[in-house]
C-alpha positions, 0 to 999 in steps of 0.5 A, a space after each residue: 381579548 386574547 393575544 395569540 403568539 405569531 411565529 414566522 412560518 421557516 418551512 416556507 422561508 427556508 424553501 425559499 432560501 434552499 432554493 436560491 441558494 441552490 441555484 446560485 451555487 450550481 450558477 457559481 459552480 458552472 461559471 467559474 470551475 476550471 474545465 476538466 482535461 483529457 491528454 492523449 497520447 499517439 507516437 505522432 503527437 499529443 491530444 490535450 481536450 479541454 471541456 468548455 461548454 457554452 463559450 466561443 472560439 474567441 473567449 479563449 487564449 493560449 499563450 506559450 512561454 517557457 514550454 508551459 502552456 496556459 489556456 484562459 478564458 475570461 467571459 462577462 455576460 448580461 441579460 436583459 430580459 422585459 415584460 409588462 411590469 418587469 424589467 430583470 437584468 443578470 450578469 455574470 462574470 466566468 473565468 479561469 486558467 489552466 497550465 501545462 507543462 510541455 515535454 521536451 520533446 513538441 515541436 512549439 512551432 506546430 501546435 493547433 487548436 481547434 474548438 468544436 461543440 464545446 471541447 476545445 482541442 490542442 494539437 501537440 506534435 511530437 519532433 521528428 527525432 522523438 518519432 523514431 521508435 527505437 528496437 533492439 533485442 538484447 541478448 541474455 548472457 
């Protein structure tokens, strides 16, 4: 009899764990990412957008407090999904927070948010007093 030596066949198996793990981290990286953020500026306000993809209006918070804006989202999802010899259920779980600093110079009492093919907009209107654009030549003596 001759015995022969088994050895477990690791380009399979590490195809495999290249696989989930993969997946799990482009899950994990997607769900629980801040959102990046684009501020823009014209003299009559400030534009913050907010890339958040797949959520709902509703998923979000805004909340104001000492001029600084925060932003959150907190979204639990589960799945389930049945076939003829299968029952697979999923959750997952996402959330994040963001913060900003107000200048001075919005008017807090009129801030609007609006949240369209998934960016959501924060309007921040400037005061009428820093509106005013101020012109002067300065002579050179």
């Amino acid at each position: 009899m001759t015995l022969i030596r088994w050895h477990r066949p690791t380009h399979l198996a590490d195809m495999f764990q290249n696989f989930f793990d993969s997946d799990f981290n482009d899950f994990f990286n997607r769900r629980f990412s801040d959102p990046a953020a684009n501020i823009f500026e014209n003299p009559e306000s400030f534009q913050l957008d907010l890339a958040a993809p797949g959520l709902k209006k509703d998923d979000f918070k805004i909340h104001l407090e000492n001029n600084i804006l925060t932003i959150s989202s907190e979204v639990e999802d589960e799945k389930l999904e049945e076939g003829k010899n299968y029952t697979r259920k999923e959750y997952s779980y996402g959330s994040f927070s963001r913060s900003f600093t107000l200048p001075k110079i919005i008017d807090l009492e009129k801030i609007k948010a609006d949240y369209e093919n998934g960016i959501l907009k924060v309007l921040l209107p400037k005061k009428e007093e820093a509106k005013l654009e101020i012109k002067k030549e300065i002579k050179i003596m």
